[in-house]
C-alpha positions as CSV (number, residue, x, y, z in Angstrom):
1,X,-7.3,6.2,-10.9
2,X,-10.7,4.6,-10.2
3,X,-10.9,1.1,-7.9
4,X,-12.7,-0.4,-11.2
5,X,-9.3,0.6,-13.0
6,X,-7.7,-1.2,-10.5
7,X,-9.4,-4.3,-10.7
8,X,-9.5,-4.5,-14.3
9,X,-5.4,-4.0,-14.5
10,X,-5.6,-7.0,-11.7
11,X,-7.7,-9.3,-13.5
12,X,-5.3,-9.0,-16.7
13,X,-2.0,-9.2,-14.9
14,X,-3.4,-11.7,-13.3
15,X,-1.6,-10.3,-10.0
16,X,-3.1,-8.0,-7.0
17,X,1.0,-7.7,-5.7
18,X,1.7,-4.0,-4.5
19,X,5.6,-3.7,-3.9
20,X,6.8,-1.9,-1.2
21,X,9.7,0.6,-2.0
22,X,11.3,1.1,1.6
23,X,14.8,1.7,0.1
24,X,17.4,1.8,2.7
25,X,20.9,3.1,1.4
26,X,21.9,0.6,4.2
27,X,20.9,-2.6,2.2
28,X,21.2,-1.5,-1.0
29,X,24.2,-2.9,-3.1
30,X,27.0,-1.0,-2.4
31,X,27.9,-0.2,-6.2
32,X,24.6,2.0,-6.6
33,X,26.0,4.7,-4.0
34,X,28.8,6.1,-6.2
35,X,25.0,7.2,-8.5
36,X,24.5,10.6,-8.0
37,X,21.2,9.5,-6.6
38,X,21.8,6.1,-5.5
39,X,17.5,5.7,-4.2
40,X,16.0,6.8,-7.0
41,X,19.0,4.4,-9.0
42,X,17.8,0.9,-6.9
43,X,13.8,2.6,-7.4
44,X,14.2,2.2,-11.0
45,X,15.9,-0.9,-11.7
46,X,13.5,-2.5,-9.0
47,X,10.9,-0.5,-10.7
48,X,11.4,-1.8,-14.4
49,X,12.3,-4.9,-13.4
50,X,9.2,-5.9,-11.8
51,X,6.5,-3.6,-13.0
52,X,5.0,-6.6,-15.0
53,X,4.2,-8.5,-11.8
54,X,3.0,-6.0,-9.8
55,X,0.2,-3.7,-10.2
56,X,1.2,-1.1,-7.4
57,X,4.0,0.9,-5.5
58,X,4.1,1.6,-1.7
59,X,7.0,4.1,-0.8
60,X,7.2,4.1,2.7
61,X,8.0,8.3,3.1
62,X,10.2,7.9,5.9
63,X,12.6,6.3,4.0
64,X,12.7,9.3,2.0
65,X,12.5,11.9,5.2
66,X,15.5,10.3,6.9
67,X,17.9,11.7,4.2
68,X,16.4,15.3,4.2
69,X,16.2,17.1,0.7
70,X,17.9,14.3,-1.3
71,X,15.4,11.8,0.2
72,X,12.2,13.8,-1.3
73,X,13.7,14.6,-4.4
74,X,14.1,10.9,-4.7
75,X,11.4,9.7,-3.8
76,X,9.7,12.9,-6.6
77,X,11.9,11.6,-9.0
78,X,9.8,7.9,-8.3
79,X,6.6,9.2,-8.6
80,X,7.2,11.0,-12.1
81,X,9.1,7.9,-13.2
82,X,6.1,5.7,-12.5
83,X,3.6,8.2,-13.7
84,X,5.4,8.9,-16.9
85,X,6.0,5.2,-18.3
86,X,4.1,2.8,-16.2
87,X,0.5,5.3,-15.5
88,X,-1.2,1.8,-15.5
89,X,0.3,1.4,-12.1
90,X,-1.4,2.2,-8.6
91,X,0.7,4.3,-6.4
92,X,0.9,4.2,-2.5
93,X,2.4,7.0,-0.5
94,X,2.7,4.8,2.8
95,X,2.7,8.7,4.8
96,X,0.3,7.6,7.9
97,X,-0.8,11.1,8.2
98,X,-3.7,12.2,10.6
99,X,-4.1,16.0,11.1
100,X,-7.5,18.3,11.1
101,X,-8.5,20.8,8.9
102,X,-6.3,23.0,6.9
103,X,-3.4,20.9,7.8
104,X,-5.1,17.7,6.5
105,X,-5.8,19.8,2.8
106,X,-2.1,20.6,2.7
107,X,-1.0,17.3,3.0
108,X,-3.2,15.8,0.5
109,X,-2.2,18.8,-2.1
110,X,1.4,17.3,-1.3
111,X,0.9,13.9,-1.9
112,X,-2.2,14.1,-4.8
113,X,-1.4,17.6,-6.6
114,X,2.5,18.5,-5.8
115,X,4.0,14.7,-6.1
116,X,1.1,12.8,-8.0
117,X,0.2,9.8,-6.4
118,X,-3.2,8.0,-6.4
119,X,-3.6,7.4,-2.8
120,X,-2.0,7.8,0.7
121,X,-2.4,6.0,4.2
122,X,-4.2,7.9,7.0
123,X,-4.5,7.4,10.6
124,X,-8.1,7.8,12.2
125,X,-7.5,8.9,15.7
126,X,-8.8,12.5,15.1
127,X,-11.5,11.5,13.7
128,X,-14.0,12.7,10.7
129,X,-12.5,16.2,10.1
130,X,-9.1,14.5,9.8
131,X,-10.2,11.7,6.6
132,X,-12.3,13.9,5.0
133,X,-10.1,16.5,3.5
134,X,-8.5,13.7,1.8
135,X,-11.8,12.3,0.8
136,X,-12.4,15.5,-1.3
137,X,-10.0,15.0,-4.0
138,X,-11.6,13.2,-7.4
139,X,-10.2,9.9,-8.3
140,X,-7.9,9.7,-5.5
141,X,-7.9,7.3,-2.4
142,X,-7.6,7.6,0.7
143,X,-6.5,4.3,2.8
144,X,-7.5,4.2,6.5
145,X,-5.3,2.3,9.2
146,X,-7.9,-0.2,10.4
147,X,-6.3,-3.3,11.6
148,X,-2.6,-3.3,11.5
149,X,0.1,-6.3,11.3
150,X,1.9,-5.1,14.3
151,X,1.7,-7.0,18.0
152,X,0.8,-3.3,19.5
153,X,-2.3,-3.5,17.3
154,X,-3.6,-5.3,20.3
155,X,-2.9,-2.6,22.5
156,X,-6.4,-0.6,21.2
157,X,-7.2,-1.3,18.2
158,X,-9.0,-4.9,19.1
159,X,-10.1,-3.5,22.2
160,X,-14.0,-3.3,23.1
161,X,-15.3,0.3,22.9
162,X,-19.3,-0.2,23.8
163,X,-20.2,-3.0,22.4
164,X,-17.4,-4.1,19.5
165,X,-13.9,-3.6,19.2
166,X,-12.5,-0.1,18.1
167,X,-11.3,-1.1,14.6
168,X,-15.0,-2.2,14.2
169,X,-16.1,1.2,15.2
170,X,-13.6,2.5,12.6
171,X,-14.8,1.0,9.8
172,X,-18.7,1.8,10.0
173,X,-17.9,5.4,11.4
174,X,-15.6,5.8,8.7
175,X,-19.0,4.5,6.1
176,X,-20.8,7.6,7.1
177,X,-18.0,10.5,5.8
178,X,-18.3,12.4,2.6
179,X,-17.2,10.3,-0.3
180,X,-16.3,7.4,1.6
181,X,-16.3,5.3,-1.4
182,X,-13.2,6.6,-1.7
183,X,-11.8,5.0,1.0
184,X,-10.0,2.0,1.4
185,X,-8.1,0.4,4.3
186,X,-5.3,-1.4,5.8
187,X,-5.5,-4.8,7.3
188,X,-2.5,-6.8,8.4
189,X,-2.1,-9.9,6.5
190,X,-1.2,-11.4,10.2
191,X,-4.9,-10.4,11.2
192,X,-6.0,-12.6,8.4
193,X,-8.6,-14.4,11.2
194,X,-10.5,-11.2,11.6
195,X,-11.2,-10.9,7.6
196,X,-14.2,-12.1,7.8
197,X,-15.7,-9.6,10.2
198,X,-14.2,-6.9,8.2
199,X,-15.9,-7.5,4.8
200,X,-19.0,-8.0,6.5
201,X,-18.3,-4.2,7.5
202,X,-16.9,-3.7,4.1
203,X,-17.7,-6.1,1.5
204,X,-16.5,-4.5,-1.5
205,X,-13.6,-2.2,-0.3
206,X,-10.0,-2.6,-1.2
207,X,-7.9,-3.6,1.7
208,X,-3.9,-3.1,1.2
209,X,-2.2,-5.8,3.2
210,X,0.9,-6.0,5.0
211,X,2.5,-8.6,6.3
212,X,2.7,-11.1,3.7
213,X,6.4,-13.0,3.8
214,X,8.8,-11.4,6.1
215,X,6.3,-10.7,8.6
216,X,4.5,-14.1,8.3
217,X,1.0,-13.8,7.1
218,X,-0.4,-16.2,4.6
219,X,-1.4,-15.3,0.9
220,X,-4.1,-18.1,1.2
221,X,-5.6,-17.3,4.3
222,X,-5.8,-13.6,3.2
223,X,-7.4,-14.7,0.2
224,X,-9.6,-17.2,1.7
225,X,-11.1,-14.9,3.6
226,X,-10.7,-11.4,2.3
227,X,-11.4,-11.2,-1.4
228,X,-14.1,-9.9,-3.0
229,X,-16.4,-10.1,-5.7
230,X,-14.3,-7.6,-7.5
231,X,-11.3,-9.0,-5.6
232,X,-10.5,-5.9,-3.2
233,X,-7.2,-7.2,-2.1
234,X,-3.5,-5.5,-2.9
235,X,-1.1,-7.4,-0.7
236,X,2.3,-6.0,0.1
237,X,5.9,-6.9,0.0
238,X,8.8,-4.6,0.6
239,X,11.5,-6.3,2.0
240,X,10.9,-10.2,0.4
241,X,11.5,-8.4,-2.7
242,X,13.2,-5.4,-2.7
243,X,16.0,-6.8,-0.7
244,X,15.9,-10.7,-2.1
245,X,19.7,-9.2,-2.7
246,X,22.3,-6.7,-2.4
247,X,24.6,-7.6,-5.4
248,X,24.5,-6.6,-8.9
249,X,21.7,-9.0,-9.7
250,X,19.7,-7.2,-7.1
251,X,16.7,-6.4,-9.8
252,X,16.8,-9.9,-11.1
253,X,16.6,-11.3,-7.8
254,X,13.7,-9.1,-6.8
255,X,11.8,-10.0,-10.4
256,X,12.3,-13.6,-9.4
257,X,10.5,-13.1,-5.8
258,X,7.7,-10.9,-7.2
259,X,7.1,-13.9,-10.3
260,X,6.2,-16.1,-7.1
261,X,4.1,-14.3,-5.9
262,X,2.5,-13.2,-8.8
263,X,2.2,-16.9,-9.9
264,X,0.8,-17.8,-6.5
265,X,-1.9,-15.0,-6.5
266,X,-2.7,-15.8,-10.4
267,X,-3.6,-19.7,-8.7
268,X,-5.7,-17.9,-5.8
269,X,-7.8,-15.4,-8.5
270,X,-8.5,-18.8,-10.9
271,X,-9.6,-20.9,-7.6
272,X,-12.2,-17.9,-6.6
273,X,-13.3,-17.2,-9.8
C-alpha cells in the first residue's frame, strides 16, 4: 500500500484512527474462550465492528508470542482476515525488531511476504544496516521508533548527542538510507510538545501515535502540531477501544469508542483543511 493510498482512504473516512489489537485472553469476555480460537474470535468481531472508523490495525506480536503456536496462528488468521475483506485497510505489525543483515531480511520476509502486512515497527539502535533490509521491500513501510510515549524515553532518547538530542539525530540519519521514503516513524502522542521540531525534520512523513486516551496524550495537541499537508498522522488506541468492555456487547462497546474518535478527528481534518 502506498502513503498516498493511505491518505486518500483518510480523507474519505474522514478518520486517521489506527486500532491497536493487543488482545489479552485475560480481558477478553469470558464467553469467547470456549471458541476454538478465542483471539482470533474477539479480532474479528472487534475487526468488523469497527473497520468503518478506523483506517488501520496495530497487533502488538507479543500478544500473539506469549501463547506459543496458537498465538501466531491467531494472529495469521488476522492478517488474512483483514487482507481478504477489508484490503482498504493499513496494517501494523507492532514487532519492534532491530537486527543486522541477514537476520533483518528474514524478519521482513516474515512480516511482508509470509504473514502479509503493509508495515512493521523497527528499533534504530544498530543503525543503517539494521532499517535498510526492511527498506528494500516495494510498497511496504517501515516505521522507526523515534520518540516514544514512555517516561524511559527520557532516559536517551532526548538526550544531547553533539549538538541535538538523539531522536533528532535519528531522524535526519535515518533521511540519508536507501528508500527512506519508505519510512515512517513513531512519536508518542505524550511528546506532542516536541511535534514541531519533528516535522521540521520530517514535514511530510507519516508518524503513528501512541498514547492517545489511556495513556493521556491529546488528539488536538497532536494535531495542532503534527499534521501535515497530506495529514501524516495515524493515532493509536488499543486499550480505550478494544477493552471499552468485557461482556457480550464487547464489539458494540468498542464501535461506540472508536465513533468518538473518529468523529473528533473528522472535526480536527475540517478545522486544518
Amino acid at each position: 500500500m502506498t502513503a498516498q493510498f493511505l491518505t486518500e482512504e483518510i480523507r474519505r473516512k474522514e478518520s486517521f484512527l489506527c486500532i491497536g489489537l493487543d488482545t489479552d485472553l485475560d480481558k477478553i469476555p469470558a464467553y469467547l474462550l470456549k471458541e476454538e480460537d478465542p483471539i482470533f474470535a474477539f479480532n474479528k468481531a472487534i475487526i468488523d465492528a469497527t473497520h468503518h472508523l478506523c483506517v488501520a490495525y496495530k497487533p502488538n506480536t507479543a500478544f500473539y508470542e506469549a501463547y506459543g503456536i496458537k498465538g501466531w496462528q491467531a494472529l495469521e488468521k488476522t492478517i488474512n482476515y483483514l487482507n481478504e475483506k477489508y484490503p482498504e485497510i493499513f496494517t501494523i505489525a507492532d514487532a519492534k525488531r532491530g537486527d543486522i543483515g541477514n537476520t533483518s531480511t528474514r524478519y521482513a520476509k516474515a512480516f511482508f511476504e509470509n504473514l502479509g502486512f503493509d508495515s512493521v515497527t523497527i528499533a534504530p539502535y544498530m543503525g543503517k544496516d539494521s532499517v535498510e533490509p526492511f527498506l528494500a521491500f516495494k510498497d511496504k513501510h517501515t516505521i522507526l521508533l523515534a520518540l516514544t510515549s514512555n517516561m524511559g524515553a527520557f532516559d536517551f532518547q532526548t538526550k544531547q548527542l553533539e549538538d541535538q538530542e538523539l531522536y533528532k539525530k535519528v531522524l535526519q540519519t535515518s533521511l540519508t538510507y536507501e528508500n527512506s521514503e519508505n519510512l515512517m516513524y513513531v512519536v508518542g502522542a505524550t511528546k506532542a510538545s516536541f511535534l514541531t521540531d519533528i516535522r521540521k525534520i520530517v514535514p511530510q512523513s507519516f508518524l503513528l501515535v501512541p498514547g492517545v486516551g489511556a495513556q493521556g496524550g491529546s488528539l488536538q495537541e497532536v494535531c495542532k502540531y503534527g499534521m501535515s499537508d497530506n495529514v501524516g498522522l495515524l493515532v493509536n488506541s488499543s486499550r480505550g477501544i478494544i477493552y471499552a468492555s468485557n461482556q457480550e456487547d464487547f464489539a458494540a462497546a468498542a464501535a461506540k469508542k472508536a465513533l468518538e474518535l473518529q468523529k473528533e478527528m473528522s472535526e480536527e481534518l475540517k478545522n486544518r483543511n
